[in-house]
N, C-alpha and C positions, 0 to 999 in steps of 0.2 A: 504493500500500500504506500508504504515510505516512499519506494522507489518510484511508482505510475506518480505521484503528486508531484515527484523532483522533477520527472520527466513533460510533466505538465505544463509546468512554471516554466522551464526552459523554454518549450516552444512558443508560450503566450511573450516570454521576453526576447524570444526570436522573431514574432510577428509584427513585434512595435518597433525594433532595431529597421526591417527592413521596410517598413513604410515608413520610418525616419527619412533612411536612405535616400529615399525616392523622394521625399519632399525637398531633402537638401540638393538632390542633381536638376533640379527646376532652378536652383539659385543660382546657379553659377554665372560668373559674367559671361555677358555676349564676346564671343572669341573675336569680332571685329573691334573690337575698342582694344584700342592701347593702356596698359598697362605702365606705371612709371616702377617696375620692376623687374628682380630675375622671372621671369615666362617664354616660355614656347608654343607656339599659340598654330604649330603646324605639327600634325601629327608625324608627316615625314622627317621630321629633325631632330638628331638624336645628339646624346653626348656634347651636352656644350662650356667650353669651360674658357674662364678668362683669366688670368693669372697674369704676373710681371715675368716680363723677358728672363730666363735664363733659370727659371725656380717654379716650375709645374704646382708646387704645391701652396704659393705664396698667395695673399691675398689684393684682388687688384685695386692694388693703391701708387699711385706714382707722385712723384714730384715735381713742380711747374717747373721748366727752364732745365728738365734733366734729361739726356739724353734716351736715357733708359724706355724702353717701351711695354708695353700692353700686349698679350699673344691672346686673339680668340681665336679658337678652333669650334669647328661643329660638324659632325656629318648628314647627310643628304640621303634616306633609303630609297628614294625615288633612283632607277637608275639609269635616268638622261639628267645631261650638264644644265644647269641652272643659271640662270642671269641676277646675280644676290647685290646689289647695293648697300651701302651702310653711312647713317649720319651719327651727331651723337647732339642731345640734349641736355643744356643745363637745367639741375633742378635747385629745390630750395632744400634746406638742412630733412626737410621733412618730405622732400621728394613727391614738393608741386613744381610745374613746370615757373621759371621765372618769366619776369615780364622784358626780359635785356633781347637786344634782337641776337640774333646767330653770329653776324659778324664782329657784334661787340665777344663773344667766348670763343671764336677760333678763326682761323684765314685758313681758306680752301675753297673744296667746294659741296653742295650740300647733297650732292650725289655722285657719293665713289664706290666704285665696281670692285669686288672681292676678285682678281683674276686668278689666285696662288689654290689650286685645285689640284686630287690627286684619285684617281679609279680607285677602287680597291683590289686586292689581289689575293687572289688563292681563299678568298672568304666563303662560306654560304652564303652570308645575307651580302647583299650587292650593296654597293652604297660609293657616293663620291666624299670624298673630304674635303673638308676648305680650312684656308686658313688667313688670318688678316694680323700683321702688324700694323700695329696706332700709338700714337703719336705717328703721323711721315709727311712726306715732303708734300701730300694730296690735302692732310689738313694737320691744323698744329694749334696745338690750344693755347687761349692766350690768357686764361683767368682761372682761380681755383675755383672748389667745390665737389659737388653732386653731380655726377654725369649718369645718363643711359646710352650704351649705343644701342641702336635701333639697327634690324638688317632688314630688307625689303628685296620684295624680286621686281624683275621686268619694270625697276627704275619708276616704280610705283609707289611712293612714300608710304600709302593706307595699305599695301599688301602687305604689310611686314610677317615676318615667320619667327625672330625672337628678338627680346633684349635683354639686356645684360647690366647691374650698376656697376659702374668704379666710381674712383674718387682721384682726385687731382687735387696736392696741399702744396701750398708755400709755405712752409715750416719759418714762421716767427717766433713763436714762441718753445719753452723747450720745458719737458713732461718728465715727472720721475713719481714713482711710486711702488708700492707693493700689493699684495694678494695673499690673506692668510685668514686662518680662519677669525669667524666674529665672534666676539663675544655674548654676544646675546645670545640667554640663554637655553628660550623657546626653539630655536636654531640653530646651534652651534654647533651639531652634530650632522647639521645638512647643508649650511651656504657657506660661500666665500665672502671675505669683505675685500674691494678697492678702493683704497685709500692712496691719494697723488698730490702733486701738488704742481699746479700751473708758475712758471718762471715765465715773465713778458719782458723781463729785463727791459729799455729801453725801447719796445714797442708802442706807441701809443693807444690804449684803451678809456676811453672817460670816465665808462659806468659799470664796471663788471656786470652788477647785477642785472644791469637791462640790454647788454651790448654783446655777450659774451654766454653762448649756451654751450651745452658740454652734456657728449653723449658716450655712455659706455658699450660696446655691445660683447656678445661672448662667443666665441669661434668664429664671429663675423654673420652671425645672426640676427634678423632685424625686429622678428617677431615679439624678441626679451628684450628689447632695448631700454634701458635706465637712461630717460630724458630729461628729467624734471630737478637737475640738480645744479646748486648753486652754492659757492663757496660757504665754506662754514667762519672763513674766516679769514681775513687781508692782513698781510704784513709784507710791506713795503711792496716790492713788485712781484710779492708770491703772492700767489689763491690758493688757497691750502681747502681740501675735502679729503675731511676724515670726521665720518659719522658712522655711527654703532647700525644704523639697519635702512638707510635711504640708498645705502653702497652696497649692497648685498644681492647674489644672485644663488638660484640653490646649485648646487655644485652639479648636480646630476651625477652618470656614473661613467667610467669609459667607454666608448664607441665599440658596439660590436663587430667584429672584423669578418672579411674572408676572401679569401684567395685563388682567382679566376683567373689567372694568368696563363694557365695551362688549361686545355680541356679536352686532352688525353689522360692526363694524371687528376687525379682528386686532390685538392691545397685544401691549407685550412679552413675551416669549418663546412665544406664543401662535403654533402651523404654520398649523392649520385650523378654521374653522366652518363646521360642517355644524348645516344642519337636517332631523333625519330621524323616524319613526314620533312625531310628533308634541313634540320634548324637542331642547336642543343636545345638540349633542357638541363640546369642544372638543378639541382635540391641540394636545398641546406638544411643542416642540423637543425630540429625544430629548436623553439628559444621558447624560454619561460619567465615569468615572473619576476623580478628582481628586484622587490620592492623594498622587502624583507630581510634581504640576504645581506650580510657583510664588505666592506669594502673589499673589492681586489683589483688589485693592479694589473690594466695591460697594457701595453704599446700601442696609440692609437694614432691618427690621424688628424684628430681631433674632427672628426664629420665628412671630411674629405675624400677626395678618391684619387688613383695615378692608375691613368690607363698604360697599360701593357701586358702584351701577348709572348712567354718564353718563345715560341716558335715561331717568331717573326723577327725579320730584319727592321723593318720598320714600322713600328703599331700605330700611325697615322692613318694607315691605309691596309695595313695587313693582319691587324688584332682583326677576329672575329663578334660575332655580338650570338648571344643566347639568350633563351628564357632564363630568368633565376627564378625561384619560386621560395616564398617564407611563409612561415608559420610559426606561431605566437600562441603556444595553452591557455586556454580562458576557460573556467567552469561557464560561465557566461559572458551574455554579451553587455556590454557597457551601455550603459542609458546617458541620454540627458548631453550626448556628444559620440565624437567618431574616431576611431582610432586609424594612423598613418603609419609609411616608413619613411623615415625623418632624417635628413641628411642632403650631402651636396649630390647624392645620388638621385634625387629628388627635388633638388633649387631650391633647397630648405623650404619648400612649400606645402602646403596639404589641400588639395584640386584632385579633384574625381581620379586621376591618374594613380597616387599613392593612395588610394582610399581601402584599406582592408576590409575584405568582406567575413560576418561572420556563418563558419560550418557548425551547425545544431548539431548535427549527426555526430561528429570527431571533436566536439567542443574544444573550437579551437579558429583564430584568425589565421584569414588566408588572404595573399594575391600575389603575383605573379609581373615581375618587370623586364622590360628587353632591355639588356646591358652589354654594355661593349667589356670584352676581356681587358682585366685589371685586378686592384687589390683595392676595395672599398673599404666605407664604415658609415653602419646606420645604425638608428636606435627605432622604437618605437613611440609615438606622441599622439598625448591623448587630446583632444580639441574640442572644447564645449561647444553646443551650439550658441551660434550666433557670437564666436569668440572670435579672435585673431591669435592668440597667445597657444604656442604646443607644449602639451606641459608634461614631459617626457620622465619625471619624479614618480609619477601614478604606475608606470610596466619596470621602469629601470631602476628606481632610488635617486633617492639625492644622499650625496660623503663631500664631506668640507674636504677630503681628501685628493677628489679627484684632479687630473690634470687638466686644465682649461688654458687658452686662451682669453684676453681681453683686450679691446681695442678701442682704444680711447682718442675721440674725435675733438676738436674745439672751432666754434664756428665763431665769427667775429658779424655782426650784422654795421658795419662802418655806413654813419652817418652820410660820407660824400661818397659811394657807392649805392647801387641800388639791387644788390646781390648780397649774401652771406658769403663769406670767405672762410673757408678753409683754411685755419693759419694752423694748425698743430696738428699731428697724431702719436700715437706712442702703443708699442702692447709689449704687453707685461701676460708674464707666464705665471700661472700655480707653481708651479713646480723649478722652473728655469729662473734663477733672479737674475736681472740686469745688472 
């Protein structure tokens, strides 16, 4: 009897989950509107990543007047060659479009042809690669901030197919701080505190409090971003922020890992490769719970991903792409919100794409992503309705222990400008001190 009622409850909280579902895939935005974020908004485009020249894994942040450049890559599964343009956009700290015209933030021109393309080779899934260095001689930026590029086809600005943020600083000011656990006690055993302290040396500022906003974010995540903070307290040309709980983020736990690099051999955390209707499939070790469980340390990525394929010469064009498939144990299914796979294997985003569905039958979350061969890391994120915040504490945990990033931004809103500037950034590591 025990067991028909447990059996019961599940499927009534199985039937509400999936008319959830289906009420939330009516919300989505209309795929023609632009987004002033990371999105892919063509189902053909896969794998896309922006990072600084010479360090795959770094965050795209450059500096104004530095040679150094920006590398997007993306692939194409369509496979005829495409006519891809690209412009880029300035935004506000909060990533509205500004009111400054285009040639006031760069010299070029406002539709340049991606030419630098590659077939792919020796793959099952067909696909072209492209690739675009920025900053170049086509355009060159002439002001800090908040950028998107925008890519578009057939020289059609409203076709666009993705974009992408960076950021562009002129570093005036100069950042120092740490990352340790807080003191508070209600939390001490789950968040981090960052505590810094802004040096303008010689910069001119009038009003901190009114001139001068300062954003923290964590792995380079936008969703958790800590906005709303202002100096605790001025001496002479420092701004010193060190607060017991307005500086605190929950630590979460390490990224779970695995290893696709090969897909003749099984890598970490990888169950199965199968080869079937012509495409892999990989399975991974189902994942559980880890709310409850203790800190442990692993080597992560911190969210990130590094595509490459062992048996290629060159993984731009010669890594393969498979199914992966996860599963996540649930006695049930979660109310009142939706559960994700959360990471840059995803654009830190949670859209019908990364949306895990739940199986009643095998109690247990499932879905299934097409991923280029590489060495990933995702976690699970739970997402209230009607939220924007993934609150990835509820499947993983949160440990003051774990290893994060933080990256600390400072915008300047200057009176004789009609822009925010970008004058500082800094990131400070958990674990790594500066």
């Amino acid at each position: 009897m025990l067991t028909r009622n447990k059996t019961i409850l599940t499927l009534i909280l199985f039937l509400i989950f999936i008319l959830k579902i289906s009420a939330q895939e009516s919300e989505y935005y209309n795929e023609n509107q632009l987004r002033y974020e990371d999105y892919i908004y063509k189902n053909n485009i896969q794998t896309v990543l922006l990072y600084k020249e010479g360090w795959e894994l770094s965050y795209p942040i450059v500096t104004l007047h530095n040679p150094s450049s920006l590398i997007l890559k993306f692939d194409d599964l369509d496979s005829d060659i495409k006519d891809y343009s690209y412009t880029i956009i300035h935004c506000t700290s909060d990533w509205q479009v500004t009111s400054i015209s285009p040639t006031e933030y760069y010299d070029g021109f406002s539709d340049n042809r991606i030419t630098d393309y590659k077939q792919s080779f020796n793959t099952t899934f067909k696909y072209n690669h492209y690739t675009l260095s920025f900053p170049n001689e086509e355009l060159k930026i002439k002001i800090s901030g908040n950028y998107i590029i925008k890519v578009f086809e057939n020289s059609d600005p409203d076709n666009f197919v993705l974009t992408k943020r960076f950021l562009v600083v002129d570093q005036k000011v100069a950042i120092t701080g740490n990352v340790k656990q807080t003191a508070v006690g209600s939390i001490r055993k789950t968040h981090q505190e960052i505590d810094f302290t802004i040096n303008k040396s010689s910069y001119p500022i009038n009003n901190v409090y009114e001139d001068i906003k300062v954003y923290v974010m964590q792995n380079f995540r936008w969703d958790n971003m800590i906005k709303t903070l202002k100096p605790q307290y001025v001496k002479d040309n420092e701004f010193i922020y060190d607060f017991d709980e307005e500086n605190t983020f929950p630590g979460s736990s390490e990224f779970h890992n695995f290893d696709m690099k090969s897909l003749r051999f099984s890598g970490e955390k990888i169950d199965q490769i199968t080869f079937k209707q012509q495409f892999y499939h990989v399975k991974l070790i189902d994942d559980e719970k880890r709310k409850f469980k203790t800190y442990q340390y692993q080597k992560d990525l911190n969210g990130k991903f590094l595509v490459q394929s062992k048996e290629a010469q060159n993984s731009d064009n010669e890594a393969d792409y498979a199914y992966v498939y996860f599963t996540l144990k649930q006695e049930t299914p979660l109310l009142d919100g939706n559960l994700y796979v959360f990471g840059a294997l995803t654009n830190w985003t949670f859209y019908k794409n990364n949306l895990m569905k739940y199986n009643a039958e095998n109690n247990q979350y499932e879905i299934s992503l097409l991923l280029k061969q590489g060495y990933y890391n995702y976690q699970y994120a739970f997402v209230k309705d009607s939220s924007n915040y993934a609150d990835t504490g509820l499947i993983e945990g949160n440990h003051w222990e774990t290893e994060n990033d933080y990256v600390i931004l400072v915008y300047h809103k200057d009176f004789t400008a009609r822009y925010e500037k970008l004058i500082g950034y800094q990131i400070l590591n958990s674990v790594v001190k500066n």
